[in-house]
C-alpha positions as CSV (number, residue, x, y, z in Angstrom):
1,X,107.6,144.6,62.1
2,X,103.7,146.1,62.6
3,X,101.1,143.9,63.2
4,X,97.6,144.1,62.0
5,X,94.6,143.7,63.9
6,X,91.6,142.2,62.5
7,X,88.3,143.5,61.3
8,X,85.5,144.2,63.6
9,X,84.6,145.3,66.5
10,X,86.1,144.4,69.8
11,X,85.1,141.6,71.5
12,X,82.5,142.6,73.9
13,X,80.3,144.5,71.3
14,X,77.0,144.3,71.4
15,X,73.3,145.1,70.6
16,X,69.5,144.2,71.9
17,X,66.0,145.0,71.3
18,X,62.9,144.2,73.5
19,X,60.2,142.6,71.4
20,X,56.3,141.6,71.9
21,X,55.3,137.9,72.0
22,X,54.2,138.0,68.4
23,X,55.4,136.0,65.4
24,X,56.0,139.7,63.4
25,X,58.8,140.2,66.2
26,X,61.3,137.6,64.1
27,X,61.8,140.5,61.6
28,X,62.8,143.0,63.8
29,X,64.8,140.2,65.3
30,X,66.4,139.7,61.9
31,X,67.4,142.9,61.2
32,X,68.6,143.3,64.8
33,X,71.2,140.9,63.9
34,X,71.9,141.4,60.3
35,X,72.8,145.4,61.0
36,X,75.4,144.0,64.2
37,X,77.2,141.4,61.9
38,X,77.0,144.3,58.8
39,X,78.8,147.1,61.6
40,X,80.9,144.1,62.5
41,X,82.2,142.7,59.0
42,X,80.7,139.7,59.5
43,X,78.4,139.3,56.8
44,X,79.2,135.6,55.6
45,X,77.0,134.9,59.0
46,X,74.2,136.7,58.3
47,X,72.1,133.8,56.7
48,X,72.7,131.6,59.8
49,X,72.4,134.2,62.3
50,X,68.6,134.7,60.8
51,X,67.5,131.7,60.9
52,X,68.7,130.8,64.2
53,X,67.1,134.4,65.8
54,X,64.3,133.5,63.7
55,X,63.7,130.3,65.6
56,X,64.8,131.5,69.0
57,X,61.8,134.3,68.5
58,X,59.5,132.0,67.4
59,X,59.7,130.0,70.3
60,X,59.2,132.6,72.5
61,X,56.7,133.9,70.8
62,X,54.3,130.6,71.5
63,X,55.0,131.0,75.2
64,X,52.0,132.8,76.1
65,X,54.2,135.2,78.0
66,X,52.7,139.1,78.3
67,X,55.7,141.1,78.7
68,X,58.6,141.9,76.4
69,X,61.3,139.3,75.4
70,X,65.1,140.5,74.7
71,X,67.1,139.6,71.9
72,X,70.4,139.8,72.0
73,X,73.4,139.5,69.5
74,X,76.8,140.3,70.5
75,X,80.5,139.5,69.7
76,X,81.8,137.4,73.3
77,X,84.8,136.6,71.4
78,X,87.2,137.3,68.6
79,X,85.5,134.4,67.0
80,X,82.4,133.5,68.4
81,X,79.1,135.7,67.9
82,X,76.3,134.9,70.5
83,X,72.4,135.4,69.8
84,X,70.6,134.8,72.6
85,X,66.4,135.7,73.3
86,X,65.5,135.8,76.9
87,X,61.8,135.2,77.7
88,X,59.3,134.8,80.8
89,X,58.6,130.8,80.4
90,X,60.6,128.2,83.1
91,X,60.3,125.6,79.9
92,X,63.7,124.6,78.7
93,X,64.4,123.8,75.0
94,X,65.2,120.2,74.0
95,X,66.2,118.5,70.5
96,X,63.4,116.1,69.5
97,X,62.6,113.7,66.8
98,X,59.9,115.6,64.8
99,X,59.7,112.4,62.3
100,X,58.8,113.0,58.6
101,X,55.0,113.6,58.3
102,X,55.8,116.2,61.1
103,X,54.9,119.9,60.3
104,X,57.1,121.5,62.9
105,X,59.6,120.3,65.6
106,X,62.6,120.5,63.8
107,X,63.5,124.3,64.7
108,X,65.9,123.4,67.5
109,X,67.6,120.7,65.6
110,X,68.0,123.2,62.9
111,X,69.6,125.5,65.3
112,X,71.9,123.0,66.8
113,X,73.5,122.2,63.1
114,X,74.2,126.0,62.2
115,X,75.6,126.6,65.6
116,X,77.5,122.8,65.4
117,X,76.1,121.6,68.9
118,X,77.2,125.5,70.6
119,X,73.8,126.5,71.9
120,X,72.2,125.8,75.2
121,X,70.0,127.6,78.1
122,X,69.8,129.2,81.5
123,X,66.9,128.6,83.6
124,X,66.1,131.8,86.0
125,X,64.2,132.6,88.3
126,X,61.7,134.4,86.1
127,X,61.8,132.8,83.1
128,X,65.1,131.9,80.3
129,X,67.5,132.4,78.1
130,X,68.0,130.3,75.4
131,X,71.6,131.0,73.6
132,X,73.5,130.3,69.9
133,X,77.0,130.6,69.5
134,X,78.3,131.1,65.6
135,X,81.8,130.8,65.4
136,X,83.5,133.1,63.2
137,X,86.4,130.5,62.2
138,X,85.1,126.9,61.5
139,X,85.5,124.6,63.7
140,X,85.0,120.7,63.7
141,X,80.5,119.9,64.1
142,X,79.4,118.1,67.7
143,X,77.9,114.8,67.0
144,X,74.5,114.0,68.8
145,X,74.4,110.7,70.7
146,X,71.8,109.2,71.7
147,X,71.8,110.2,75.2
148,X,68.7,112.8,76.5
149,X,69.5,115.7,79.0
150,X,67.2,116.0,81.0
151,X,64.6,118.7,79.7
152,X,62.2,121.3,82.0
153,X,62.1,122.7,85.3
154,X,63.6,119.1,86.9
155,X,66.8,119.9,84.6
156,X,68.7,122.2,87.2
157,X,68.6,125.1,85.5
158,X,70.8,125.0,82.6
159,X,71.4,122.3,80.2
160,X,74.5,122.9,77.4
161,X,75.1,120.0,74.6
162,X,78.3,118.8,74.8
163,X,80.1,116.3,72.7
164,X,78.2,112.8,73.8
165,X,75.2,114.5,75.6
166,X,73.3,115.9,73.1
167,X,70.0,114.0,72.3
168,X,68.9,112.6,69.1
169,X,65.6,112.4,70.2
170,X,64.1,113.7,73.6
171,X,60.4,115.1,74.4
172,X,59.6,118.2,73.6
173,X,57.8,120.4,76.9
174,X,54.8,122.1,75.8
175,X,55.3,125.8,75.0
């Protein structure tokens, strides 16, 4: 008996661009990772996969930072595909409560629903790198609690939501 192996590409494909601290940089960010998941077969992502790049680049983009940022999509997994954006600012990402008549602040909350609760952040010596994982097969959402990591430089570096740990409403640093 033969088996099959699935569509795509292995699991440690990859691609990445370095991008200006400009808002424009979202579309090349876009198509960055609309062309991987195309190559890969993995079109059915594409609409998430934007607008969580979308908001990763955006955020970066409001950092002040002068040098280039790197945006990254690639396949860690059979079934996971990781977009991450790596930028010059120590300031970590947190979830917050951007309340109704808000404008904005509701970005990383958006991000943590596509991605149920798989995103999170590395603190480094020179800036960060903010991550989303998309999983290829569903699986079951992460709830928030009502719990708050702690968010910026005091947070050690690296703060991952977890089933029970991720905030419903926490400050959000200043870019």
């Amino acid at each position: 008996m033969a088996v099959e192996a699935p569509p795509g590409p292995p699991a440690t494909a990859s691609a990445r661009v370095l991008l200006p601290y400009e808002p424009r940089s979202a579309s090349v960010a876009r198509h960055l990772v609309r062309t991987a998941l195309h190559d890969w077969e993995l079109d059915d992502l594409v609409d998430d996969a934007e607008l969580i790049v979308s908001e990763l680049v955006g955020n970066s983009a409001k950092t002040g930072c002068r040098l280039r940022m790197a945006v990254t999509v690639a396949r860690v997994t059979d079934d996971t595909v990781r977009i991450s954006v790596r930028d010059g600012s120590r300031v970590l990402p947190c979830l917050i409560d951007a309340g109704l008549a808000a404008e904005s602040g509701r970005g990383m909350a958006l991000v943590h629903r596509l991605t149920r609760g798989q995103w999170g952040a590395v603190l480094e010596s020179d800036g960060k790198t903010v991550h989303a994982n998309l999983r290829i097969r569903d699986l079951p959402p992460v709830q928030p609690s009502s719990s708050s990591p702690a968010c910026g430089p005091d947070s050690g570096g690296r703060w991952e939501p977890t089933a029970g740990a991720v905030p419903a409403a926490a400050a959000l640093p200043a870019l």
